[in-house]
NUTI-91455 format. One record per residue: x negated, y negated, z negated of N, C-alpha, C, CB in turn; residue in one letter; residue number from 1. Coordinates in nm, 3 decimals, always signed. Glycine has a CB too. Example, Ala and Ser with C-alpha at 12.3 -4.5 7.8 and 13.67 -1.06 7.14 Angstrom:
% NUTI-91455
SITE, npx, npy, npz, capx, capy, capz, cpx, cpy, cpz, cbpx, cbpy, cbpz, keza, gudren
SITE, -1.319, +0.569, -0.780, -1.230, +0.450, -0.780, -1.320, +0.330, -0.780, -1.131, +0.447, -0.905, A, 1
SITE, -1.285, +0.225, -0.708, -1.367, +0.106, -0.714, -1.290, -0.003, -0.787, -1.408, +0.060, -0.572, S, 2
% end
This chain:
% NUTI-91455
SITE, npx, npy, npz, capx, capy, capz, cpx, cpy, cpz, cbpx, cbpy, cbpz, keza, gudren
SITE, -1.755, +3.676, -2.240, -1.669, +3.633, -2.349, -1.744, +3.656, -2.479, -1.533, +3.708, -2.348, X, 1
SITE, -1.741, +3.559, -2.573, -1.822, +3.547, -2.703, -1.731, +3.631, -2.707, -1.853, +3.424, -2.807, X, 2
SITE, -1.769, +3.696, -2.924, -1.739, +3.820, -2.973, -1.607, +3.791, -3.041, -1.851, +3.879, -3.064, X, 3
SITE, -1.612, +3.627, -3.065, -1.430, +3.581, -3.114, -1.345, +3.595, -3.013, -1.395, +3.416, -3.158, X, 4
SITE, -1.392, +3.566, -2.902, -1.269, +3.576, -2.809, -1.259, +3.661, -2.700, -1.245, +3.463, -2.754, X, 5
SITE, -1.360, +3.811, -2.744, -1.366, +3.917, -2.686, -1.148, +4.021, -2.700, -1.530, +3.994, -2.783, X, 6
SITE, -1.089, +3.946, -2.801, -0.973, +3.988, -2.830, -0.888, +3.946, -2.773, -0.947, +3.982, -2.927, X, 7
SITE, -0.879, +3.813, -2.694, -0.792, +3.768, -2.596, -0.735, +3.821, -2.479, -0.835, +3.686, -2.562, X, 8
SITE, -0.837, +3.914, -2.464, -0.734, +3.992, -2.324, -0.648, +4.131, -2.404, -0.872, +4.079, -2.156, X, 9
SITE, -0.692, +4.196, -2.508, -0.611, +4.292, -2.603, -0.459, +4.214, -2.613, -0.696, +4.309, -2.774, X, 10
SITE, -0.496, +4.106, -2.694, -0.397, +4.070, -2.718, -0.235, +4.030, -2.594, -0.459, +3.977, -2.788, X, 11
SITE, -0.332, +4.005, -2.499, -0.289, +3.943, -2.413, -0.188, +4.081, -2.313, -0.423, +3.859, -2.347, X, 12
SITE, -0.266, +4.144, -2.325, -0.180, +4.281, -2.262, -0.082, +4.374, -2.378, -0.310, +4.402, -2.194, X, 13
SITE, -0.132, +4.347, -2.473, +0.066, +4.382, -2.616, +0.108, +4.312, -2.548, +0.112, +4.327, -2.822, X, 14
SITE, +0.099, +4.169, -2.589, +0.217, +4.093, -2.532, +0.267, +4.108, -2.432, +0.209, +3.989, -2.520, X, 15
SITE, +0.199, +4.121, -2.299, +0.268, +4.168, -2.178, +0.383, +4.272, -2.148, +0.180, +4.207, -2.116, X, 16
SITE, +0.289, +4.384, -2.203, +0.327, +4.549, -2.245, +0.490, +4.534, -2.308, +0.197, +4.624, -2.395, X, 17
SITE, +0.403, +4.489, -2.464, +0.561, +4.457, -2.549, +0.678, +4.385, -2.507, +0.544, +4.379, -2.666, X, 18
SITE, +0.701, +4.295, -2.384, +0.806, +4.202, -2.324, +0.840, +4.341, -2.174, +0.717, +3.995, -2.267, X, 19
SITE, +0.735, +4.445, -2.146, +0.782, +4.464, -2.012, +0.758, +4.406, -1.880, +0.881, +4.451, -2.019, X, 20
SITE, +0.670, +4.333, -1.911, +0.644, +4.273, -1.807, +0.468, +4.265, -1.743, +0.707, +4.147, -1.843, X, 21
SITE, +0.533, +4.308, -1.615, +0.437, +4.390, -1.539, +0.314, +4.270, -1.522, +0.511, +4.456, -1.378, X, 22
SITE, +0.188, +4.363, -1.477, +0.045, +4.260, -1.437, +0.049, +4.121, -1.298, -0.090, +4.394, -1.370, X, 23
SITE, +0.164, +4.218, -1.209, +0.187, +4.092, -1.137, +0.310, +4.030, -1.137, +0.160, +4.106, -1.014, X, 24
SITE, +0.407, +4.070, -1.207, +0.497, +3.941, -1.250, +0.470, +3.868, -1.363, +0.628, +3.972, -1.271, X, 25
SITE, +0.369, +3.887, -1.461, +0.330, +3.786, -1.540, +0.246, +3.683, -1.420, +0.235, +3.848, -1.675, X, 26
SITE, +0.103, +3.729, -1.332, +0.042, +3.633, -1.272, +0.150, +3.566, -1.236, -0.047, +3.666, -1.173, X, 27
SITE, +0.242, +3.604, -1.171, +0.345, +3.544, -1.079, +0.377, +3.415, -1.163, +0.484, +3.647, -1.047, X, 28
SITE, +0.417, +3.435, -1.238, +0.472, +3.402, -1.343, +0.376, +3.283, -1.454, +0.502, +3.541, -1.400, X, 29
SITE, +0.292, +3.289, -1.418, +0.188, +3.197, -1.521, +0.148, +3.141, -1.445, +0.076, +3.244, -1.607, X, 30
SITE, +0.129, +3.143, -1.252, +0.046, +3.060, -1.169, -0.106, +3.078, -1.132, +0.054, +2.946, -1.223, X, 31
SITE, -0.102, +3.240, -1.158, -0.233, +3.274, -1.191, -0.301, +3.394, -1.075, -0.224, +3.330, -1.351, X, 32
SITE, -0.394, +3.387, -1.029, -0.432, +3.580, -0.953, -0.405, +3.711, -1.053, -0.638, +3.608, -0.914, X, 33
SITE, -0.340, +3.787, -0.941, -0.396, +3.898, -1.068, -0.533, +3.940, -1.071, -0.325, +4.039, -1.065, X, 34
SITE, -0.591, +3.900, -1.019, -0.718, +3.956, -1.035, -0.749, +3.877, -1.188, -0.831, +3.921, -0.893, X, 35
SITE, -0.737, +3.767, -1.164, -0.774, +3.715, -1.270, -0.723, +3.719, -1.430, -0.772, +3.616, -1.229, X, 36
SITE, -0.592, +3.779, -1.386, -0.508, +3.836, -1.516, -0.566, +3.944, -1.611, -0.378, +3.901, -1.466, X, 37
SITE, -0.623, +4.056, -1.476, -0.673, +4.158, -1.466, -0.814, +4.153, -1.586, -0.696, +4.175, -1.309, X, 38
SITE, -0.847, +4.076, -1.492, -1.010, +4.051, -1.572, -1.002, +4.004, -1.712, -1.109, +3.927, -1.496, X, 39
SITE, -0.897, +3.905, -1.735, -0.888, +3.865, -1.852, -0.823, +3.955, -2.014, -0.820, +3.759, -1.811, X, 40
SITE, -0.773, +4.041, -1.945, -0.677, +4.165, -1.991, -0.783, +4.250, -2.056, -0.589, +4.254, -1.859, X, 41
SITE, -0.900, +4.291, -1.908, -0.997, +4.366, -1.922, -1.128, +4.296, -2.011, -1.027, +4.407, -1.784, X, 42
SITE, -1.137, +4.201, -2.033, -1.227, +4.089, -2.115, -1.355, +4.119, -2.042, -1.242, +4.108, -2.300, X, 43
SITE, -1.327, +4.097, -1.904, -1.459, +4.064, -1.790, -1.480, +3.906, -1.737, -1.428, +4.158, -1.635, X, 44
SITE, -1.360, +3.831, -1.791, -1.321, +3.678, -1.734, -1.336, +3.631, -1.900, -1.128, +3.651, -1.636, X, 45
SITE, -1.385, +3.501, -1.886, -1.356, +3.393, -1.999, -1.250, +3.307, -1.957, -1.481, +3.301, -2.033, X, 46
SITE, -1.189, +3.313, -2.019, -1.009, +3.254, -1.998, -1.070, +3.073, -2.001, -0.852, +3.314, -2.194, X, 47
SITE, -1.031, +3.014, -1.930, -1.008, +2.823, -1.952, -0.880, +2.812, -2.044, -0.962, +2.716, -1.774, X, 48
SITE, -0.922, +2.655, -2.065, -0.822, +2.648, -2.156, -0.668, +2.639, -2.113, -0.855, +2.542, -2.232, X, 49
SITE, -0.683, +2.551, -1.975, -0.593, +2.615, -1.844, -0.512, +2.683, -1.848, -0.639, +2.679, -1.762, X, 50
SITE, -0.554, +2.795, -1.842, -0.545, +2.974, -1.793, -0.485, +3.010, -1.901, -0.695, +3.079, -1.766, X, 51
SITE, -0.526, +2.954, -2.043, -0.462, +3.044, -2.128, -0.340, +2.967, -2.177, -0.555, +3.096, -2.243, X, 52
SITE, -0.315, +2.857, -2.187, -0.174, +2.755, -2.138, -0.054, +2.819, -2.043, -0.234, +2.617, -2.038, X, 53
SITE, -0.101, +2.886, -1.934, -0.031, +2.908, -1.845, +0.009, +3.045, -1.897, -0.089, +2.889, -1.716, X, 54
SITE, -0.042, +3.147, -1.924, +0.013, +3.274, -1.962, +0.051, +3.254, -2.111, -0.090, +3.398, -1.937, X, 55
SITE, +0.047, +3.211, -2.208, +0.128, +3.155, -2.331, +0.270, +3.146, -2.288, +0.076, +3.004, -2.383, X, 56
SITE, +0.248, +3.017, -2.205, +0.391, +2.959, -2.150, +0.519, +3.094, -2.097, +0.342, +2.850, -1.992, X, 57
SITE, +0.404, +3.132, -1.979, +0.451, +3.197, -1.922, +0.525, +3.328, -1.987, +0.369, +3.205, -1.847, X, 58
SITE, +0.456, +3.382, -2.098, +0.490, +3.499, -2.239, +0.588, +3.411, -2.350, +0.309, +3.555, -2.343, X, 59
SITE, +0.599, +3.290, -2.343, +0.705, +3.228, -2.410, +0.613, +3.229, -2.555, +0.869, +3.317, -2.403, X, 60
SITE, +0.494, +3.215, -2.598, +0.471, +3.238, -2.688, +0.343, +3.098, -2.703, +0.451, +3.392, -2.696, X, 61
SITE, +0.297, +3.072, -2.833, +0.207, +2.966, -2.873, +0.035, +3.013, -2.847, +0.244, +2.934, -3.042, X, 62
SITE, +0.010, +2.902, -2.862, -0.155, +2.963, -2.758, -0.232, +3.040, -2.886, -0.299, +2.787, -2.674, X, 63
SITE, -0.226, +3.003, -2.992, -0.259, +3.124, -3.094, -0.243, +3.277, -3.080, -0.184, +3.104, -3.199, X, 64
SITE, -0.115, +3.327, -3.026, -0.068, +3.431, -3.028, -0.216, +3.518, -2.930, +0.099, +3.417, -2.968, X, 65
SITE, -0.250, +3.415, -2.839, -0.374, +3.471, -2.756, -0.483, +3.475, -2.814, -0.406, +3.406, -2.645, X, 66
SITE, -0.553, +3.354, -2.861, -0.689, +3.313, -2.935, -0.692, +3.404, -3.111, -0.682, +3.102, -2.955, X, 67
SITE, -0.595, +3.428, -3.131, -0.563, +3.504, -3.328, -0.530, +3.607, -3.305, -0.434, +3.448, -3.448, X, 68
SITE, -0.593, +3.692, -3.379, -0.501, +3.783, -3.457, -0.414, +3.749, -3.579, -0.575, +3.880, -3.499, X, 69
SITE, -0.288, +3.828, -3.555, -0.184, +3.797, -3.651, -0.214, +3.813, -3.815, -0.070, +3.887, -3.613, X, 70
SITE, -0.235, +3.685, -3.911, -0.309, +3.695, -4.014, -0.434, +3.685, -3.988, -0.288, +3.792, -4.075, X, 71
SITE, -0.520, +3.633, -3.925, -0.650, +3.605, -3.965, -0.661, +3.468, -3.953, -0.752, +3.676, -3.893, X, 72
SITE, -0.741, +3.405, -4.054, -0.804, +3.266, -4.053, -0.817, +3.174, -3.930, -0.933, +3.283, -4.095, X, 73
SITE, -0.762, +3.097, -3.927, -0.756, +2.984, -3.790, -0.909, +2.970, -3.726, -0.701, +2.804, -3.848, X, 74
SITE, -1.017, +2.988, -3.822, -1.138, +3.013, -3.781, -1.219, +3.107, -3.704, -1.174, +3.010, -3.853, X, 75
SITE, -1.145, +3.181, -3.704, -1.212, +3.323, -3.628, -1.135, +3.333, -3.464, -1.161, +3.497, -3.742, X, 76
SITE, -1.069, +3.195, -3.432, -1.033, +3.141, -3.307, -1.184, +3.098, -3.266, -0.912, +3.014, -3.315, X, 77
SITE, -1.186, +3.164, -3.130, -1.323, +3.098, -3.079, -1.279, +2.921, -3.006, -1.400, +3.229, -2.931, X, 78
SITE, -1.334, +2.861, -3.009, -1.367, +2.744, -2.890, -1.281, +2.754, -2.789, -1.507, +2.751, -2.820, X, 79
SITE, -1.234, +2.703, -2.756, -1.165, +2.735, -2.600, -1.163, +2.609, -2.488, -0.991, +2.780, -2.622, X, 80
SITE, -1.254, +2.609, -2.401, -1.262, +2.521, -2.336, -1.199, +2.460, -2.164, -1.365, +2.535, -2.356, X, 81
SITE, -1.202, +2.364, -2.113, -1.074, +2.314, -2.027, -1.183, +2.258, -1.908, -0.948, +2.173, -2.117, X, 82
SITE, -1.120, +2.206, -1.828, -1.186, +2.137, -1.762, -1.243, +2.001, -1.796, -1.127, +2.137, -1.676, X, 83
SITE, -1.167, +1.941, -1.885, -1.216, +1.815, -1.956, -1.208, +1.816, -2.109, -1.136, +1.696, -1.909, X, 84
SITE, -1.098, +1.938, -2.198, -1.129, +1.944, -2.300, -1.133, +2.062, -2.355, -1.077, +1.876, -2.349, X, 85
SITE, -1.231, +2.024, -2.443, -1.295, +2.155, -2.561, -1.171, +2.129, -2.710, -1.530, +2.104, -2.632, X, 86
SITE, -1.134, +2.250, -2.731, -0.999, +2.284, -2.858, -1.038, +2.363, -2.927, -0.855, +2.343, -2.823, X, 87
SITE, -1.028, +2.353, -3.064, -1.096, +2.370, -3.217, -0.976, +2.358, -3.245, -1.212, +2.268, -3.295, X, 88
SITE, -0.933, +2.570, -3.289, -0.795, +2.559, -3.343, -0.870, +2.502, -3.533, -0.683, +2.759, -3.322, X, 89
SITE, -0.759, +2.473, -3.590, -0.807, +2.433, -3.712, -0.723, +2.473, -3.786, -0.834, +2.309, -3.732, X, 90
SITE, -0.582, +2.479, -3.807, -0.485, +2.571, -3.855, -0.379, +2.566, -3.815, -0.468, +2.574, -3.963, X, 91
SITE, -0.282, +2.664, -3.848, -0.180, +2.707, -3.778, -0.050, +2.710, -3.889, -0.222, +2.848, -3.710, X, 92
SITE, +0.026, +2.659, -3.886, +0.210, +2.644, -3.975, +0.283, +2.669, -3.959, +0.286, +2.567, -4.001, X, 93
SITE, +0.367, +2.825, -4.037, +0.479, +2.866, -3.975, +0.587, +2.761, -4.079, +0.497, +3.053, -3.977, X, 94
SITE, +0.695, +2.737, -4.029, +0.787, +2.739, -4.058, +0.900, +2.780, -4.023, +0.787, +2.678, -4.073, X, 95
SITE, +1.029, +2.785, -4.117, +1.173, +2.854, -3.979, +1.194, +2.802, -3.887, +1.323, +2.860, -4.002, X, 96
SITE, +1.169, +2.866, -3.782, +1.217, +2.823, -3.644, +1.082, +2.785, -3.584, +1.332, +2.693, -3.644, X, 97
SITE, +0.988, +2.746, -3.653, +0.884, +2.660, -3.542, +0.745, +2.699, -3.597, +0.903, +2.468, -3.542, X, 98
SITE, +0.637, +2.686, -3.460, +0.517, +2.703, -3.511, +0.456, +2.575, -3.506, +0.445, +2.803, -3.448, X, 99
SITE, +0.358, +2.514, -3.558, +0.263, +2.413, -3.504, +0.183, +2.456, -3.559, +0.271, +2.277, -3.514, X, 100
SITE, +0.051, +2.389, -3.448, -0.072, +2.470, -3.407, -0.160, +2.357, -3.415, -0.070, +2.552, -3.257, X, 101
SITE, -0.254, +2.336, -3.513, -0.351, +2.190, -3.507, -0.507, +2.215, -3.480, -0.346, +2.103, -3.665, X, 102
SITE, -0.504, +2.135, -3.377, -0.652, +2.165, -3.282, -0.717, +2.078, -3.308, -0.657, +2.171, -3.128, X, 103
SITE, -0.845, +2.074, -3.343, -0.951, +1.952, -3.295, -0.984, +1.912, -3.168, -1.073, +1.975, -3.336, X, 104
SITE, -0.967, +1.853, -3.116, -1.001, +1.800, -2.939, -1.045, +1.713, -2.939, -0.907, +1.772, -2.835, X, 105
SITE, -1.217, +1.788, -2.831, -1.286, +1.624, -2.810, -1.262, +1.659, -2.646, -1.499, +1.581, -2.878, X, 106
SITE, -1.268, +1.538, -2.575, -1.179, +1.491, -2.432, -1.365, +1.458, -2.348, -1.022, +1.283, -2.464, X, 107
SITE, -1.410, +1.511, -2.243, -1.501, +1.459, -2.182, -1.475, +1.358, -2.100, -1.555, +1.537, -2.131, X, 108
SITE, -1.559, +1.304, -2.063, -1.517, +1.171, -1.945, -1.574, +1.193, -1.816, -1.578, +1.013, -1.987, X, 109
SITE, -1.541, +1.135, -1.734, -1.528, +1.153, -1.602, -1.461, +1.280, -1.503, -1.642, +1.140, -1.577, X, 110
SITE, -1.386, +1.331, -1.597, -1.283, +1.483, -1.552, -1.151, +1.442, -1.607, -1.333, +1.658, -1.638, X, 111
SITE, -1.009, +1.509, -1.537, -0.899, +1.517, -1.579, -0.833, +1.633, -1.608, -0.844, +1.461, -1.517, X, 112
SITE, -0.810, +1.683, -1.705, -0.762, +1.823, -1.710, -0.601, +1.847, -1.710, -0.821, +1.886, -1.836, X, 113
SITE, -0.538, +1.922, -1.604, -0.420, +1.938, -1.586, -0.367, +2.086, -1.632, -0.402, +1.903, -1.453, X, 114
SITE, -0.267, +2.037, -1.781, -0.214, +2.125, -1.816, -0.120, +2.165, -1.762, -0.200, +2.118, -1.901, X, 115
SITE, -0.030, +2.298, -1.711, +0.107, +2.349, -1.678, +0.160, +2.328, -1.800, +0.124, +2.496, -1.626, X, 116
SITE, +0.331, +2.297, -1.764, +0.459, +2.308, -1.901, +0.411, +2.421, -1.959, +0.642, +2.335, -1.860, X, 117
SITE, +0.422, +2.333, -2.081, +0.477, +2.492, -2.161, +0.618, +2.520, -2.197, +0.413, +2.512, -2.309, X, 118
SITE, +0.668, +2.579, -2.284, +0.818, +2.655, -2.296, +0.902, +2.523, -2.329, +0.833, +2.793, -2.437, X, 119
SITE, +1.066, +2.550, -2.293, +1.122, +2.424, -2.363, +1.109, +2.404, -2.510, +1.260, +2.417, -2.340, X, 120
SITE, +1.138, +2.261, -2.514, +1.101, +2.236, -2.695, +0.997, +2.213, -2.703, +1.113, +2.341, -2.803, X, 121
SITE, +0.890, +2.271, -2.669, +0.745, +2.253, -2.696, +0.722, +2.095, -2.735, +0.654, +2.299, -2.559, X, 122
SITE, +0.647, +1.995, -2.828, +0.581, +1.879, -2.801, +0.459, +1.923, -2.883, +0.659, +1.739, -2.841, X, 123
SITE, +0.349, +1.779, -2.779, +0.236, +1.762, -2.849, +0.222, +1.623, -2.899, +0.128, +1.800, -2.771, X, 124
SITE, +0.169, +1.595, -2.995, +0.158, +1.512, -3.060, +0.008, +1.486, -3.105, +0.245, +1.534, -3.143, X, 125
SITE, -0.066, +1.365, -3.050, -0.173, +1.353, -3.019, -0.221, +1.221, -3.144, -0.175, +1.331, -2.856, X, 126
SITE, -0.337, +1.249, -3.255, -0.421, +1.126, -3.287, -0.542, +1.087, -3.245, -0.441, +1.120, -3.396, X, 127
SITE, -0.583, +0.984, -3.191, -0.694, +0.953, -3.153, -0.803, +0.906, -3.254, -0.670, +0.872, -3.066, X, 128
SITE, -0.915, +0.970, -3.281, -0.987, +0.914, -3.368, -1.130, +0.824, -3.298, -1.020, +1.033, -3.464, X, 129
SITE, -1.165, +0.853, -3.163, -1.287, +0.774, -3.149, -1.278, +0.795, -2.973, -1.445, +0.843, -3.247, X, 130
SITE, -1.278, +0.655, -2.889, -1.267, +0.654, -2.753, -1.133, +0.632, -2.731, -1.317, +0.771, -2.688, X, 131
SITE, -1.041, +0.613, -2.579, -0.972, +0.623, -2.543, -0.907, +0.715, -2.437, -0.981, +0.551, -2.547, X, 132
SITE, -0.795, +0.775, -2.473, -0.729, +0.884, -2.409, -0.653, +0.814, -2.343, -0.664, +0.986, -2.484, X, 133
SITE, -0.589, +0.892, -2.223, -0.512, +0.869, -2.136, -0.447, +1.019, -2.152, -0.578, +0.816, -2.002, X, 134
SITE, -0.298, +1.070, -2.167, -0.275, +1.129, -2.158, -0.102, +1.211, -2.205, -0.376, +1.134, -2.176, X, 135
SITE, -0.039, +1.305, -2.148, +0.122, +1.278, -2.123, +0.158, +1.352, -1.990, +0.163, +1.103, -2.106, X, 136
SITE, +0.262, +1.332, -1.996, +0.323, +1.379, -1.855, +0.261, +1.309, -1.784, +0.468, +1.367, -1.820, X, 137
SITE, +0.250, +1.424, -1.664, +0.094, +1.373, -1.546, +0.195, +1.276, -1.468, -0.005, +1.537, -1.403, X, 138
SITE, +0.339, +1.257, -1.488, +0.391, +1.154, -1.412, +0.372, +1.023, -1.440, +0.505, +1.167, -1.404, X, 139
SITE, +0.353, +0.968, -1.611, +0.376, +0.904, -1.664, +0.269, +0.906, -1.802, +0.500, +0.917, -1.659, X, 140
SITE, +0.177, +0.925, -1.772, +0.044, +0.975, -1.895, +0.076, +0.820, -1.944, -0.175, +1.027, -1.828, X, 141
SITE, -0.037, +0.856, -2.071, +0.046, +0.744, -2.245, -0.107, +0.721, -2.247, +0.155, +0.849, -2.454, X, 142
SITE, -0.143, +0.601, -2.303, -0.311, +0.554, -2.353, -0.305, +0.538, -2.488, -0.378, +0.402, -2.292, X, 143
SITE, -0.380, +0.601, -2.558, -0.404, +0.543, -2.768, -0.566, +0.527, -2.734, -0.362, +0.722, -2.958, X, 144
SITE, -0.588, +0.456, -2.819, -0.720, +0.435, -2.879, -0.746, +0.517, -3.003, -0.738, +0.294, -2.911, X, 145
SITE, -0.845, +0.459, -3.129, -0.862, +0.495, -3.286, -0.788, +0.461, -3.293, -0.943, +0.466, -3.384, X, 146
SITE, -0.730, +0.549, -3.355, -0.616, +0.517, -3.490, -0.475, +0.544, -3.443, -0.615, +0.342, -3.549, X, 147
SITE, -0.451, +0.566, -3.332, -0.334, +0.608, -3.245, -0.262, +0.681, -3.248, -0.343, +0.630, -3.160, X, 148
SITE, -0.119, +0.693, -3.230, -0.095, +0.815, -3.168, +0.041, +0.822, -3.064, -0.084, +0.915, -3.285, X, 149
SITE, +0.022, +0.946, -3.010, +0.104, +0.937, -2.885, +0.173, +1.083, -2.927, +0.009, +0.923, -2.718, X, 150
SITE, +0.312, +1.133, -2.801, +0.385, +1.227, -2.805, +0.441, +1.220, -2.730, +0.437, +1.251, -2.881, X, 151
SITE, +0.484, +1.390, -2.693, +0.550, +1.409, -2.564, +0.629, +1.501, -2.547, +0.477, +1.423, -2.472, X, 152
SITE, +0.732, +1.536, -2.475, +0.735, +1.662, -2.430, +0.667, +1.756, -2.345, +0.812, +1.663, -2.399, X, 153
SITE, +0.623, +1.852, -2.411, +0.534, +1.936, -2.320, +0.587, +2.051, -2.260, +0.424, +1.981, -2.385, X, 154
SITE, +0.708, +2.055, -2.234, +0.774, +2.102, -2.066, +0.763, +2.057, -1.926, +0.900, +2.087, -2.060, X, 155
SITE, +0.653, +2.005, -1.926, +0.615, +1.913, -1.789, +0.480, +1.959, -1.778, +0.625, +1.732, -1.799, X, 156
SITE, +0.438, +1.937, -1.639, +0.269, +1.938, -1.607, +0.236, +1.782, -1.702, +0.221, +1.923, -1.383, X, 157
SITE, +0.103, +1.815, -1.797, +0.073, +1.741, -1.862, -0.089, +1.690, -1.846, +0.116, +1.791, -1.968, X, 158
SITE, -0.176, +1.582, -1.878, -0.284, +1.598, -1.834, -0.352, +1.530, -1.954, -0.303, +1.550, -1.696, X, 159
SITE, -0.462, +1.552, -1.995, -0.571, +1.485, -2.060, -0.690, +1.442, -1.996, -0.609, +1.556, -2.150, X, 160
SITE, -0.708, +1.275, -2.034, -0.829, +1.259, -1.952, -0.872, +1.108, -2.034, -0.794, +1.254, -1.759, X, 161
SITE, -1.007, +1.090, -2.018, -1.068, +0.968, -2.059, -1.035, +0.851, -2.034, -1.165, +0.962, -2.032, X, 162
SITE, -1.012, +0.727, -2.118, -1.062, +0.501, -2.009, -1.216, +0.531, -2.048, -0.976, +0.248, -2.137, X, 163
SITE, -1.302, +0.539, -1.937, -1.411, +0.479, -1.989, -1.526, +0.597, -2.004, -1.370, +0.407, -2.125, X, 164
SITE, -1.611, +0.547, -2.032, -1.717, +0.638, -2.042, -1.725, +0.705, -2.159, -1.832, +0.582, -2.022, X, 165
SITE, -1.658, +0.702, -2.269, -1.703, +0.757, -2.420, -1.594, +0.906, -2.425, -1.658, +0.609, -2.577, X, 166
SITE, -1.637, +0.994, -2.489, -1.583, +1.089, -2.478, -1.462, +1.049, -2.619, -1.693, +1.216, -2.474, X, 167
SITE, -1.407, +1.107, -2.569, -1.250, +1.123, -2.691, -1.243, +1.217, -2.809, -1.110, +1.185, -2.611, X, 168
SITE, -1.240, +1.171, -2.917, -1.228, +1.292, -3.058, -1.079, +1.261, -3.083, -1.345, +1.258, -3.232, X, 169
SITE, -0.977, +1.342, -3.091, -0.873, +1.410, -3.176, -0.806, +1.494, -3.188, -0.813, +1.377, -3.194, X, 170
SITE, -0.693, +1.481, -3.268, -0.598, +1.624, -3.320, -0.509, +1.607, -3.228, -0.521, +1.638, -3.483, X, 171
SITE, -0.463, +1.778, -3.198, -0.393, +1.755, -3.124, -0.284, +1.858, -3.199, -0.446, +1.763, -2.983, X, 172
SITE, -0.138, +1.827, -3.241, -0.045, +1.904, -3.308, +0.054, +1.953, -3.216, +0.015, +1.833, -3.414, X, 173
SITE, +0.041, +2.087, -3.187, +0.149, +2.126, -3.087, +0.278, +2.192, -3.166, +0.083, +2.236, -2.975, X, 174
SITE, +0.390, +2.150, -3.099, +0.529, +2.229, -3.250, +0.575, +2.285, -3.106, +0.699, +2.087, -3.389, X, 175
SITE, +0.643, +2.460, -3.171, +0.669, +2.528, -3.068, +0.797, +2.578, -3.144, +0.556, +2.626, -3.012, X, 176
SITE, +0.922, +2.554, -3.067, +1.042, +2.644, -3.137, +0.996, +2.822, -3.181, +1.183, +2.649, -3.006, X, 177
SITE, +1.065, +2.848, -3.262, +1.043, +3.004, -3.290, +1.097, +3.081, -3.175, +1.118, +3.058, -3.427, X, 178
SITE, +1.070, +3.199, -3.132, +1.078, +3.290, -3.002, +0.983, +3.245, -2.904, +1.220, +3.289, -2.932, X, 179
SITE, +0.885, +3.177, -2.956, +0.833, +3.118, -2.831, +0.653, +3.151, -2.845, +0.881, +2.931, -2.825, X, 180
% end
């Protein structure tokens, strides 16, 4: 684990700690090993972008709460990478009741990356700036090109993935009710 995101498993065990909830009813609970909880807790594992989707969800909380410390610069979020996409938090907006969380995402091609729901309420809201996305509820995934944009609810298994050979650049705006 680089030295930005050597804090992700700290963080990751308050949160646990602070809710009460034990090492294997969170795995249980996020879809995850504990071993691998374990490791990530212990900052011996580099979390996917996956992995850290699933225990967010699973903690009811926004994927910042893992990648930030509370008050520091959206920048000092390391990289966090997926099976098909790499996420560049870029900044983060509280308002009452809700967070949104704005990522840079570029999408590789020839991979599909399958996100787990996150909490109810959750949506993402996707612009495409260069290539074409495919992506949405993995039942029913949505296509934008440049200049696009798409949205969803992200209480469902969700997926991101390429048309085509060109890799995908955009934002991706996630709004998360407050408690979450």
């Amino acid at each position: 684990m680089d030295g930005r995101a050597a804090g992700v498993g700290h963080r990751l065990r308050q949160l646990r700690e602070s809710r009460g909830i034990s090492l294997s009813a969170l795995a249980r609970s996020a879809g995850i090993g504990k071993a691998t909880l374990s490791g990530l807790e212990l900052g011996t594992r580099n979390p996917t972008l996956e992995t850290l989707y699933a225990v967010a969800g699973a903690l009811g909380v926004p994927l910042t709460a893992l990648v930030l410390d509370p008050g520091a610069p959206p920048e000092e979020a390391a990289d966090v990478r997926g099976a098909a996409v790499t996420a560049t938090l870029l900044e983060v907006f509280e308002e009452p009741g809700v967070t949104f969380e704005l990522l840079r995402m570029r999408v590789r091609p020839g991979t599909v990356q399958h996100s787990p729901p996150h909490a109810p309420g959750v949506t993402e809201h996707v612009t495409v700036y260069a290539g074409v996305l495919r992506a949405g509820p993995a039942d029913t995934p949505l296509l934008a090109g440049p200049g696009e944009h798409i949205s969803w609810q992200a209480d469902v298994p969700h997926v991101y993935g390429t048309v085509g050979e060109d890799e995908v650049v955009a934002t991706l705006l996630i709004r998360s009710p407050a408690g979450r």
